[in-house]
N, C-alpha and C positions, 0 to 999 in steps of 0.2 A: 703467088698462090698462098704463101706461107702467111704472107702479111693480111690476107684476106679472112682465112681461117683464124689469126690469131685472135682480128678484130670480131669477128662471128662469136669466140667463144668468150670475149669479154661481155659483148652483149649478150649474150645468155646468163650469164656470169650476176648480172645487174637485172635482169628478169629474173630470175631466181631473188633475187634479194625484195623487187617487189611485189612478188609471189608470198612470202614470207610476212612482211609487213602487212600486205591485206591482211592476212590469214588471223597475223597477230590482234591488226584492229579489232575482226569478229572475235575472236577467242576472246578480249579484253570484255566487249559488249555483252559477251554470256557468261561474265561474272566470274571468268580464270581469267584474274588479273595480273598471279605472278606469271604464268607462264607466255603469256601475253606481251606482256612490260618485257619479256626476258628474250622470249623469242624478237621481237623490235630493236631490242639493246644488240644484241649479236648479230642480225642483219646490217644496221645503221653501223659500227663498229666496224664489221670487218668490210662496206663500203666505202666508209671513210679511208679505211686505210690502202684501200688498191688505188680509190681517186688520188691522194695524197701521193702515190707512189709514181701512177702512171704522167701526172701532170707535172710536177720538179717545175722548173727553174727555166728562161731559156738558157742559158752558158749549164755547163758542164759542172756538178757539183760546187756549186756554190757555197759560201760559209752559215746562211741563211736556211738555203735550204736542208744543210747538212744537221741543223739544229731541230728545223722543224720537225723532216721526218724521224730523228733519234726521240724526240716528244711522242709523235704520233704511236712507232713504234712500240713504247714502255707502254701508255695508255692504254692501246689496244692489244696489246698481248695481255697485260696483268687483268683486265678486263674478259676475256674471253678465256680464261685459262680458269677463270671464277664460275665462269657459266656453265664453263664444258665440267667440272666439276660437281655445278649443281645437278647437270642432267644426269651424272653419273649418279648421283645419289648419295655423294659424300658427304653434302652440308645437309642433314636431317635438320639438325637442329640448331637452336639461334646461336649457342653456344660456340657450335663447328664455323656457322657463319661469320661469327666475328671475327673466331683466329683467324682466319682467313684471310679476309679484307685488311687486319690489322698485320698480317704477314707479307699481302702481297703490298699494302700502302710503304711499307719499313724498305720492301727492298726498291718500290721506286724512289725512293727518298734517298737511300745510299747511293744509287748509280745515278742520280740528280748531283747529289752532291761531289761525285766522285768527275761528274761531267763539268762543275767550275772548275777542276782544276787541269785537266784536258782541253787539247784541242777538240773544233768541232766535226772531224774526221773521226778522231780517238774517240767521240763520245757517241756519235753512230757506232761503230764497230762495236762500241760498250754496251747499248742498246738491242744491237741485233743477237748481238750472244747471250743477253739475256733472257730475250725474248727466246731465243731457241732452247736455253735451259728450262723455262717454265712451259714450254709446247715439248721436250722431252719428260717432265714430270706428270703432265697431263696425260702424255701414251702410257705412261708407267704405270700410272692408275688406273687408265683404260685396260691395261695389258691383265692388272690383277682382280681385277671386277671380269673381266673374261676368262678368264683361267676359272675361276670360281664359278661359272655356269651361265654368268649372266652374257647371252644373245644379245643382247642390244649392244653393250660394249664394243664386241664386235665390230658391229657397226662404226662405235667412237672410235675404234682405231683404224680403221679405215679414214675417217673423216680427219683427224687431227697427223695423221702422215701427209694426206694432202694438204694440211693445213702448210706444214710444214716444207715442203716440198713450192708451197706459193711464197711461202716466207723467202728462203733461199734464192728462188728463181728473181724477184722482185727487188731484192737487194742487190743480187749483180746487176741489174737492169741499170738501179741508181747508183753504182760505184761505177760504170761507164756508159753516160749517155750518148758519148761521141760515136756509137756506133747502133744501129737498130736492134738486130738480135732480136729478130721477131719468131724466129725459133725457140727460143729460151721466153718470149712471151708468149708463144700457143702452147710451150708446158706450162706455166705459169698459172694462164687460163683456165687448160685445162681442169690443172689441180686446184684450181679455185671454186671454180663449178660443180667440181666433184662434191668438194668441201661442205659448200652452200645447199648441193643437194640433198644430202646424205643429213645435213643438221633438219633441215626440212619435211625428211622423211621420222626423224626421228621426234622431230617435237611434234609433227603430226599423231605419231603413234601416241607420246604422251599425251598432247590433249585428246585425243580420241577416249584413252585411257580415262581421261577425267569426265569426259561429257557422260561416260556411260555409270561412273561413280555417282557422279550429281544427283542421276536420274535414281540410280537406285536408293539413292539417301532421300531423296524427294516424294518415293511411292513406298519405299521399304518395303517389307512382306508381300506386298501389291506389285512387284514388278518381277516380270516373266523374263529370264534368262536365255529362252530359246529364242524369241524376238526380239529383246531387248525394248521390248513396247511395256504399257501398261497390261496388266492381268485383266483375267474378267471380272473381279470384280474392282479393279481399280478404273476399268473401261466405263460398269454403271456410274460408281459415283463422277466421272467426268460427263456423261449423257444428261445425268441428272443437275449438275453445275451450269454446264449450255443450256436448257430447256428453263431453268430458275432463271436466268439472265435472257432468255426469250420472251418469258412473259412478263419483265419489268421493264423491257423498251422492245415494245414487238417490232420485230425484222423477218423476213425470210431467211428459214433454217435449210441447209441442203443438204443431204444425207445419201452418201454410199455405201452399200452393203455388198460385201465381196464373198463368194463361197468357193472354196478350193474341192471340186468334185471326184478327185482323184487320189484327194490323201490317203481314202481307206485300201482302196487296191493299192498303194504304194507300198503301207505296212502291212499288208496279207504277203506281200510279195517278199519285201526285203526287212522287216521288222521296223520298231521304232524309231531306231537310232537314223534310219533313211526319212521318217516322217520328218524329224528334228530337222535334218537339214533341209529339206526341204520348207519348212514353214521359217528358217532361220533366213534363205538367201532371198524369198519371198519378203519378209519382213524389210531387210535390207537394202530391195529395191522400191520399195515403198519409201521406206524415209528419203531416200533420195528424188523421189520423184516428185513426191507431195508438198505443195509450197506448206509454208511456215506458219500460217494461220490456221493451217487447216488438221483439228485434232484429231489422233488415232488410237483405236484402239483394236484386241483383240475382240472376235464375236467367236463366240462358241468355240469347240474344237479344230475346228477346218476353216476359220473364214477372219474376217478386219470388217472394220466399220471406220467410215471418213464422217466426219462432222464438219461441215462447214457454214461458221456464222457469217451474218449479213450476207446473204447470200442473193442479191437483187435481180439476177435474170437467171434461166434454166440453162441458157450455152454454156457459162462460165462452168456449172456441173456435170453438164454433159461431156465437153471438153475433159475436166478433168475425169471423169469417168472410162472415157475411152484411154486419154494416155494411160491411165494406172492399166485398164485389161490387157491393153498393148505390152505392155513393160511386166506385167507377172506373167507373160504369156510366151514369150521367150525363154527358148531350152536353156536345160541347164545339166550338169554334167554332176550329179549325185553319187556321195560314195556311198555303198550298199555295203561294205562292211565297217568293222570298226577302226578299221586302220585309215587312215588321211592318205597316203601316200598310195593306196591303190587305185588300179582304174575305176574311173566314175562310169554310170549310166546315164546315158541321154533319156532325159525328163522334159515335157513341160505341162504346166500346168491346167488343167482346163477349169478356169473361174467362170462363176456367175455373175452377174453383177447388177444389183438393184440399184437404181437411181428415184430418189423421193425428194419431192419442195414440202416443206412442211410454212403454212400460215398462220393456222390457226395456235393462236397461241395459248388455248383449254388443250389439247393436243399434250399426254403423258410422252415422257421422254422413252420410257419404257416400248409403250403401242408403238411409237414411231421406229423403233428399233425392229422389234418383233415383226412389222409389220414391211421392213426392207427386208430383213433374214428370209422373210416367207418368198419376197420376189425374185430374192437372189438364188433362190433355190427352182423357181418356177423360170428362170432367165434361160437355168442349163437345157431348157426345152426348144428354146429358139437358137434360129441358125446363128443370128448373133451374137448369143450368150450374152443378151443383154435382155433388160425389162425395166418400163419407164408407168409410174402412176398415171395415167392419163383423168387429171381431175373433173375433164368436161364428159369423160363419161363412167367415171368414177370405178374404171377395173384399169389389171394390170397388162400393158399390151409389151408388143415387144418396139424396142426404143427403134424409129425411125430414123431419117437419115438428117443429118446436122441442119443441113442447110432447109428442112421442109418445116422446122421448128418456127 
């Protein structure tokens, strides 16, 4: 049973690690390419070193492999010790980066050199102690970055005890093969996974951090902090960019227009700071739901506008039209005061939602806009809360059923 679990949380262990790597690839792709490269380097790194660890030799500590992993070791601890550092926020600048690298290079260089004149027993054991001295300078720094206020630390030391704790467990593993001790590898594991998690949780936070920096340097004054979307008027000049690029290679434009009909009795009810959250988790589930071509902005007070180029048949907008009312349409648990930690109200949304095919490409980007807000509002009149342009008889009906399109 023991051996069964062990092997479960190694594999998980290793799913985490390609969980990471994906992540890393996109983060690379959207132009955070340190954190990218960094979060890969530490995935790849501290994999190497459990495969390394778990695969040894067949015979029992070999002189070979007693070499190898004292290498593996020093590389990937002075290595991850560098990283775990960066996340910490120690290396700001180029300056802190070089001591660094040129501190952690000096001391694998002395216990390199101190291993020609050791045996290959004595020069693992040299390795591993050093590696535990630089995973206890790591917590030390973590310890005093947390002491100091910083919550995420926190997190670091959580993450590099486990680290630590995989270190240990992995080393008695390979000072006696002759026996399984798959107990001491389902901690191992454990603490491996923890490890892998928690860096995963945490570079996420940071790139999250970054993706929302990007966007504000991108729109500047133009970007709205309660949705973390474009402003209204950084919404026109995107309406007016698509509709320029409409009528220089005409395509089918698609257009969603969303109206949240409830916000004003929200904040009659419980004041602004309940509206905020509300247009905030709204917001929120939109970026997540909306493919990646398809640009958004705010409309008016209460409502989003989806823009979708090439837009070649009506299902693909309809489709998306229904998942997004589906998806804001779903309660949500609002805090009504201004404290976070009290209880929420169960809320949901009642949206309207206009769906428009624009062709013609004389067609102001503006009208087209104006001319969804009007239906999104005419929508909240239908049992479906939906409302579709019908061009063949040129009024706004309410949107029928998928399949009669």
């Amino acid at each position: 049973m023991v051996e069964k679990i062990a092997i479960g949380l190694w594999g998980c262990f290793f799913g985490v690690v390609v969980v990471i790597l994906t992540g890393s690839v996109f983060a690379y792709a959207r132009s955070l390419r340190r954190i990218g490269f960094n979060a890969a380097l530490s995935a790849l790194a501290s994999a190497l070193y459990v495969a390394a660890y778990l695969g040894g030799l067949p015979k029992a500590y070999e002189q070979s492999e007693a070499v190898f992993l004292a290498w593996v070791t020093l590389a990937v601890s002075a290595l991850l010790t560098y990283l775990l550092f960066a996340v910490l926020g120690v290396l700001k600048s180029a300056a802190m980066r070089k001591r660094a690298a040129v501190l952690l290079g000096a001391i694998l260089l002395v216990v390199l050199w101190l291993g020609w004149l050791l045996s290959a027993r004595a020069l693992f054991i040299l390795s591993v102690a050093t590696a535990c001295l630089l995973g206890l300078v790591a917590l030390a720094g973590a310890l005093q970055k947390a002491w100091k206020g910083d919550r995420l630390a926190w997190a670091m030391v959580f993450a590099i005890s486990c680290m630590l704790v995989t270190l240990v467990g992995l080393n008695l593993i390979a000072l006696d093969r002759s026996q399984s001790m798959w107990s001491l590898q389902a901690v191992s594991a454990l603490a491996a996974t923890s490890y892998m998690s928690i860096m995963a949780a945490v570079l996420w936070s940071r790139y999250a951090y970054l993706i929302e920096l990007h966007k504000l340097m991108a729109y500047g004054p133009s970007y709205d902090p309660v949705t973390r979307m474009r402003s209204h008027q950084e919404t026109g000049h995107m309406v007016g960019a698509v509709f320029k690029s409409f009528r220089d290679k005409p395509q089918p434009l698609g257009i969603v227009t969303l109206t949240i009909a409830n916000l004003y009795s929200l904040e009659q009810l419980y004041g602004a700071h309940a509206v905020n959250h509300a247009l905030f988790i709204c917001a929120a589930r939109l970026r997540r739901t909306v493919p990646g071509h398809v640009e958004m902005g705010r409309l008016g007070k209460e409502g989003f506008v989806l823009v979708m180029p090439h837009c070649k048949e009506s299902a693909s907008l309809i489709d998306l039209a229904r998942v997004v009312q589906a998806r804001l349409r779903r309660p949500v648990s609002l805090n009504t005061s201004r404290e976070l930690e009290t209880p929420g109200t169960l809320w949901a949304a009642d949206v309207g939602v206009g769906v428009l095919m624009v062709s013609n490409p004389d067609v102001r980007g503006s009208d087209a806009i104006a001319m969804g807000y009007r239906m999104s509002h005419t929508a909240l009149s239908y049992a479906s809360r939906m409302a579709w342009f019908d061009h063949s008889s040129g009024e706004t009906v309410e949107l029928p059923d998928a399949r009669l399109l």
